[in-house]
N, CA, C and O atoms as a GROMACS GRO file, in nm:
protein
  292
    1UNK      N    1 -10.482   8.324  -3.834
    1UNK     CA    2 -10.356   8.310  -3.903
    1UNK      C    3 -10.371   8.202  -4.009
    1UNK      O    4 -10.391   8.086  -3.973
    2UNK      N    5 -10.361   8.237  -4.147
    2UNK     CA    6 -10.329   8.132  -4.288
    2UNK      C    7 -10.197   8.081  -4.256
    2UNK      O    8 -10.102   8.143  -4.210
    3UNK      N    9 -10.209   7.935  -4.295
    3UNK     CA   10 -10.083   7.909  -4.313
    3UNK      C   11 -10.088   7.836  -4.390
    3UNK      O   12 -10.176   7.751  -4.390
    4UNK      N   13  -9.952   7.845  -4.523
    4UNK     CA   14  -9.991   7.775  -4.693
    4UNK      C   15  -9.906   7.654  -4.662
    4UNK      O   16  -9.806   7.641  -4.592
    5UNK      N   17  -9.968   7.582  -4.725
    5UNK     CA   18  -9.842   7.446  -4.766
    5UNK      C   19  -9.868   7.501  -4.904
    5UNK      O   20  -9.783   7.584  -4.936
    6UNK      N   21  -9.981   7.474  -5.013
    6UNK     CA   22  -9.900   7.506  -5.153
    6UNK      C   23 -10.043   7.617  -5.124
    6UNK      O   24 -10.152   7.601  -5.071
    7UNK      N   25  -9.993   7.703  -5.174
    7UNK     CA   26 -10.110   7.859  -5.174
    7UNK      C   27 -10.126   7.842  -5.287
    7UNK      O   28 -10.025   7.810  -5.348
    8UNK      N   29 -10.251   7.852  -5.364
    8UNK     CA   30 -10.320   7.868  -5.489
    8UNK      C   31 -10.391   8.025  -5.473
    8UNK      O   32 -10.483   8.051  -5.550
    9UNK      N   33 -10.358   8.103  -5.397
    9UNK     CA   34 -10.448   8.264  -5.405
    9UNK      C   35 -10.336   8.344  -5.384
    9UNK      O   36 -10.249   8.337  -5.298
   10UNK      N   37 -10.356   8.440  -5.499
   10UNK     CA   38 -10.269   8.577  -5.453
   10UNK      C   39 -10.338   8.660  -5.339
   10UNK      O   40 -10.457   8.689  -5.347
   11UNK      N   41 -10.269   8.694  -5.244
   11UNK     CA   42 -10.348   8.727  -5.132
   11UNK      C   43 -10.370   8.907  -5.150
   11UNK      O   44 -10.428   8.993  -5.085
   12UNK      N   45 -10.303   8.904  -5.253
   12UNK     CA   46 -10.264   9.088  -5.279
   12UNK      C   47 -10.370   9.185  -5.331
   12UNK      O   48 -10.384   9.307  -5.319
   13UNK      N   49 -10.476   9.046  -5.421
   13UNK     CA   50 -10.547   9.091  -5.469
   13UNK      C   51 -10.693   9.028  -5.492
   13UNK      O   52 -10.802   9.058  -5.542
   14UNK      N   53 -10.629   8.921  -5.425
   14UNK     CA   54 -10.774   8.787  -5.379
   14UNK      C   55 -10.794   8.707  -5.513
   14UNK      O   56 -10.877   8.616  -5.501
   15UNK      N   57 -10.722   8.723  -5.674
   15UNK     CA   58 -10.707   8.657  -5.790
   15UNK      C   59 -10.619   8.546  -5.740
   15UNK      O   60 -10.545   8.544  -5.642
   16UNK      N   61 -10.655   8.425  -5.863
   16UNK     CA   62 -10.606   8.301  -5.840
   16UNK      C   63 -10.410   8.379  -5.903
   16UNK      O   64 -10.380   8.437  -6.008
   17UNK      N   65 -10.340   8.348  -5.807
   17UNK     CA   66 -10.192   8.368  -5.840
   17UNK      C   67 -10.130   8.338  -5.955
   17UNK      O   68 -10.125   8.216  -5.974
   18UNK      N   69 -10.060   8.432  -6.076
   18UNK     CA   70 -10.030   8.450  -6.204
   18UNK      C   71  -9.909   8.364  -6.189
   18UNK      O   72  -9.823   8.376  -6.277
   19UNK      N   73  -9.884   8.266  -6.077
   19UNK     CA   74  -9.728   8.175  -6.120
   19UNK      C   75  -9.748   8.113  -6.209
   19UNK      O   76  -9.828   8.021  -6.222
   20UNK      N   77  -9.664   8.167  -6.295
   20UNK     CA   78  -9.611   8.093  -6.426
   20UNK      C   79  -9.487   7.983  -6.388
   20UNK      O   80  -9.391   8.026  -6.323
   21UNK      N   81  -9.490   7.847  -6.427
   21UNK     CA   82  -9.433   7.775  -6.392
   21UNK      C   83  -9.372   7.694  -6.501
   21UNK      O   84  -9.453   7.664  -6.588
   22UNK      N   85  -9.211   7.635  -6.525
   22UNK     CA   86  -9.216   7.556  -6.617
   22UNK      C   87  -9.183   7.473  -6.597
   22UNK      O   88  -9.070   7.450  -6.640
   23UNK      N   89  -9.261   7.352  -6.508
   23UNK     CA   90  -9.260   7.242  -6.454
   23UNK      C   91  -9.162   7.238  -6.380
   23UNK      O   92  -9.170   7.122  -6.341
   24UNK      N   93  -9.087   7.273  -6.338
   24UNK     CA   94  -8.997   7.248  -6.256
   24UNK      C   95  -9.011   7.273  -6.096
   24UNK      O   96  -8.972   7.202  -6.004
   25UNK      N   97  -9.092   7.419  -6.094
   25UNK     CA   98  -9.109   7.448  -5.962
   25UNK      C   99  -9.160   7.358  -5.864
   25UNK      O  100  -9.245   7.279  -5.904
   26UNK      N  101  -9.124   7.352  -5.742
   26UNK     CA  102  -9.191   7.232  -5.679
   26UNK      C  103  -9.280   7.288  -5.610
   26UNK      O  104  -9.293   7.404  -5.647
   27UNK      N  105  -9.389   7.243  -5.477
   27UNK     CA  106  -9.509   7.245  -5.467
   27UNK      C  107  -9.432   7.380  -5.347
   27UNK      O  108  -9.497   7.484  -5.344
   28UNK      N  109  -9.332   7.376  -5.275
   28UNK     CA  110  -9.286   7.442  -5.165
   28UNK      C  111  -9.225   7.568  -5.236
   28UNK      O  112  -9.212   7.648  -5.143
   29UNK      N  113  -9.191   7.614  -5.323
   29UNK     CA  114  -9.117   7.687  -5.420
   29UNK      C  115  -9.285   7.813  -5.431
   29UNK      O  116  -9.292   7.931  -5.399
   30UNK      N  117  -9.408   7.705  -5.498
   30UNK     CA  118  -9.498   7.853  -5.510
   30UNK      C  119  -9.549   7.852  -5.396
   30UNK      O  120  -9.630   7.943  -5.380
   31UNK      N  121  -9.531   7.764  -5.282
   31UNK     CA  122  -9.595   7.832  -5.162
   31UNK      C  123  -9.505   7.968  -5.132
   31UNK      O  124  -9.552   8.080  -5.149
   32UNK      N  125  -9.390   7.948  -5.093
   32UNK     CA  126  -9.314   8.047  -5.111
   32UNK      C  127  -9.350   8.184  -5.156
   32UNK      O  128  -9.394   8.276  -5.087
   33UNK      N  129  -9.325   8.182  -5.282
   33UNK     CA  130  -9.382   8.275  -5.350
   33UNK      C  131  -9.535   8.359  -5.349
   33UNK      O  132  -9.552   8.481  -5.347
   34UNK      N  133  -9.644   8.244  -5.352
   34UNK     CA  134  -9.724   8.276  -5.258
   34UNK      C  135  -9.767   8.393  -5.132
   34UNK      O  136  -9.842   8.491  -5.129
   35UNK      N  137  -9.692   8.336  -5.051
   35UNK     CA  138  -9.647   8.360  -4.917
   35UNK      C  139  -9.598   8.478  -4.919
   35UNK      O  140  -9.639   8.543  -4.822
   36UNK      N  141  -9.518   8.544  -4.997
   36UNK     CA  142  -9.430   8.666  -5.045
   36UNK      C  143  -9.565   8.722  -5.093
   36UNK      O  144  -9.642   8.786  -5.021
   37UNK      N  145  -9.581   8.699  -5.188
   37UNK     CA  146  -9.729   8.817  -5.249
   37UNK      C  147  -9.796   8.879  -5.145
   37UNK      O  148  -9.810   8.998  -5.115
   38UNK      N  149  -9.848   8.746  -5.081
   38UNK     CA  150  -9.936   8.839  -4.948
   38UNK      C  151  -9.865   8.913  -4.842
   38UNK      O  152  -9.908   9.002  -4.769
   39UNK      N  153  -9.807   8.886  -4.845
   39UNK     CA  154  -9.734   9.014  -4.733
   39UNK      C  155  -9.682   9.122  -4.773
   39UNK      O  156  -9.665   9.218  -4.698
   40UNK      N  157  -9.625   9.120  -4.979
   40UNK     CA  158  -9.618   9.235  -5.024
   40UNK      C  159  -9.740   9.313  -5.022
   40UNK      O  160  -9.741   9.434  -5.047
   41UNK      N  161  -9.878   9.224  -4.984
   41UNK     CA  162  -9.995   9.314  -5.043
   41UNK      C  163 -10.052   9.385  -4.890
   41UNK      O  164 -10.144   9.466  -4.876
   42UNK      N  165  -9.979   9.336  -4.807
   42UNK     CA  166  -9.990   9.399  -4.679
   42UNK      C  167 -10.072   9.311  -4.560
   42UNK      O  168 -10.120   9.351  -4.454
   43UNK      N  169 -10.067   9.132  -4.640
   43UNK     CA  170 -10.136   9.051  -4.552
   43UNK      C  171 -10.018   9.018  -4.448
   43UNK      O  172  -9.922   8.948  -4.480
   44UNK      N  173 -10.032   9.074  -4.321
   44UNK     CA  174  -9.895   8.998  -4.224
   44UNK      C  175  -9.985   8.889  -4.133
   44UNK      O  176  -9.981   8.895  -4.010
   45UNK      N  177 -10.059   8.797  -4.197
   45UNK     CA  178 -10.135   8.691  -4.114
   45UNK      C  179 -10.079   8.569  -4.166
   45UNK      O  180 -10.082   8.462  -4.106
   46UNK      N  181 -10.021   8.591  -4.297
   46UNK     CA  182 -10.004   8.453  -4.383
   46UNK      C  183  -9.864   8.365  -4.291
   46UNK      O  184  -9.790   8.447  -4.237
   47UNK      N  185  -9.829   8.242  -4.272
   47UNK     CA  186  -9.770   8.212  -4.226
   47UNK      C  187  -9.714   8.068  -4.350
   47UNK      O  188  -9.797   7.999  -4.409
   48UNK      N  189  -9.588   8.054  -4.362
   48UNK     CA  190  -9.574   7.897  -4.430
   48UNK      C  191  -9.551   7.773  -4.296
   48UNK      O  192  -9.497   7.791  -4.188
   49UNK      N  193  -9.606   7.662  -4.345
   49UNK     CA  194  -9.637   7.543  -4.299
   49UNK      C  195  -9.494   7.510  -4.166
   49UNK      O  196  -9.413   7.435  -4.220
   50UNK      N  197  -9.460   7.536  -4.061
   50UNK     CA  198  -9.376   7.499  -3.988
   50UNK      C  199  -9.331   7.342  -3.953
   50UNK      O  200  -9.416   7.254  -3.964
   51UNK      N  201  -9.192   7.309  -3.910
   51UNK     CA  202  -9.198   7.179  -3.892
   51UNK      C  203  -9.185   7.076  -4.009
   51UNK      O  204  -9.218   6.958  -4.017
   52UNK      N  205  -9.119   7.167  -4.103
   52UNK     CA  206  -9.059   7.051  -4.193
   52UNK      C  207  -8.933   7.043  -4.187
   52UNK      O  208  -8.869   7.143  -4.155
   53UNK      N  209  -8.871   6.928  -4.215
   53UNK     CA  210  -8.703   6.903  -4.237
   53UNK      C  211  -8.664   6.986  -4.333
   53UNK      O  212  -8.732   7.051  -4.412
   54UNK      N  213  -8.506   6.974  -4.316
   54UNK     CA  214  -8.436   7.090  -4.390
   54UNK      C  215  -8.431   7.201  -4.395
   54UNK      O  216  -8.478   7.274  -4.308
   55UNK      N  217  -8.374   7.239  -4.499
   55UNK     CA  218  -8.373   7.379  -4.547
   55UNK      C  219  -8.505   7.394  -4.550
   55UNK      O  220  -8.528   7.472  -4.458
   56UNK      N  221  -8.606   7.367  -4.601
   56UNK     CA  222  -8.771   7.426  -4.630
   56UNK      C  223  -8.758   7.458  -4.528
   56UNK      O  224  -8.721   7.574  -4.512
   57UNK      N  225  -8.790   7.339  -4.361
   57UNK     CA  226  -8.830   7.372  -4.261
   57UNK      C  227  -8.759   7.524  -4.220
   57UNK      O  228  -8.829   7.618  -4.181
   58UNK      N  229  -8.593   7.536  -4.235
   58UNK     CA  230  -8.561   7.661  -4.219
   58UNK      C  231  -8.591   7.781  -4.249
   58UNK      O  232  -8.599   7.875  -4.170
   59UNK      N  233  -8.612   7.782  -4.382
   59UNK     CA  234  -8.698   7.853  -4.459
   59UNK      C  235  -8.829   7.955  -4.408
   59UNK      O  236  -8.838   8.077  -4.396
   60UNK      N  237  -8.935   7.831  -4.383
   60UNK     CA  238  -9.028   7.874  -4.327
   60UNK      C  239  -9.040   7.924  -4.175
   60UNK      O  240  -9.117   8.009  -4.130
   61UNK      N  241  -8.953   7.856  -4.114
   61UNK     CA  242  -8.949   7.955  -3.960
   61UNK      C  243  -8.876   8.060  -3.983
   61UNK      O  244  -8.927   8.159  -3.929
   62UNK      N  245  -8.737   8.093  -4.062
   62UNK     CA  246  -8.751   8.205  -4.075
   62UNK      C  247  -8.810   8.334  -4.148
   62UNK      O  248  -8.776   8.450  -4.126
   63UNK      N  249  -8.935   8.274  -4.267
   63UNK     CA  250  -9.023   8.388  -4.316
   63UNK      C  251  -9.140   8.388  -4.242
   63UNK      O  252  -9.221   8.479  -4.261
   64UNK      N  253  -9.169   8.279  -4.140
   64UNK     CA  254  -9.281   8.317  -4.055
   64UNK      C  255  -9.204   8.429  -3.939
   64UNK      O  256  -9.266   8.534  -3.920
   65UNK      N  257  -9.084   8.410  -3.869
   65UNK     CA  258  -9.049   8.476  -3.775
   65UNK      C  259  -9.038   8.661  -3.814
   65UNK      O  260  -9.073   8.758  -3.746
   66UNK      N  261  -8.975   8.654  -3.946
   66UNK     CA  262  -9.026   8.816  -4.036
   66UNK      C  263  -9.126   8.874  -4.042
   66UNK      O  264  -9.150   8.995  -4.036
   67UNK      N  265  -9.208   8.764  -4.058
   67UNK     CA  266  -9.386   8.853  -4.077
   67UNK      C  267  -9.415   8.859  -3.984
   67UNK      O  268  -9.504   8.943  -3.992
   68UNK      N  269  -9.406   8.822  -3.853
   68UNK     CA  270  -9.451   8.852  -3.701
   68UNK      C  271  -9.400   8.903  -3.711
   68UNK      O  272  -9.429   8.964  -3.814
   69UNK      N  273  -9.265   8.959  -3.643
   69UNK     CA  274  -9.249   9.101  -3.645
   69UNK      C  275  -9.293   9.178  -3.724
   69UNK      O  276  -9.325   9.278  -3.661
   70UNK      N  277  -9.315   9.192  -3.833
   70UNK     CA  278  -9.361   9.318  -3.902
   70UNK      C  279  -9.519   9.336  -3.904
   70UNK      O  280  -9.587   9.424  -3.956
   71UNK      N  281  -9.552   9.228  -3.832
   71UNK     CA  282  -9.684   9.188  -3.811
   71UNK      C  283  -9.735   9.286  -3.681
   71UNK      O  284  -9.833   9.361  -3.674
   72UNK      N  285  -9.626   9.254  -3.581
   72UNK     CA  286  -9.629   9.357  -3.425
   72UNK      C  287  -9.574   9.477  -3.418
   72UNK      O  288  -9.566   9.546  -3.317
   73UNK      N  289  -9.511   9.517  -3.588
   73UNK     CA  290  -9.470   9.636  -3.584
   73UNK      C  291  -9.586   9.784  -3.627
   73UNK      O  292  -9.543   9.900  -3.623
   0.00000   0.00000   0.00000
């Protein structure tokens, strides 16, 4: 199981990820996004970083808890 804090690989296609950014995005924003690619590309292993405060932390348990299931589906 991957799990990103900031993902630098599109997992969809194994190329370094085309985020275009205009400074603003923060480091949790292209993990995110990230994170989304590969599972659009049919990776259900990728997991984001669990155990952070806030909303992120929410965040990420609930797009890790999605991809397991669709992971065991």
């Amino acid at each position: 199981m991957r799990r990103f804090g900031v993902a630098r690989i599109d997992r969809s296609n194994g190329h370094p990820a085309a985020t275009v950014t205009d400074g603003t995005d923060t480091p949790e924003q292209v993990a995110i996004l990230d994170a989304l690619r590969a599972v659009r590309g049919g990776d259900f292993s990728v997991r984001l970083a669990a155990g952070q405060p806030g909303i992120g932390g929410q965040i990420a348990e609930a797009f890790n808890d999605v991809v397991e299931l669709n992971q065991l589906a």
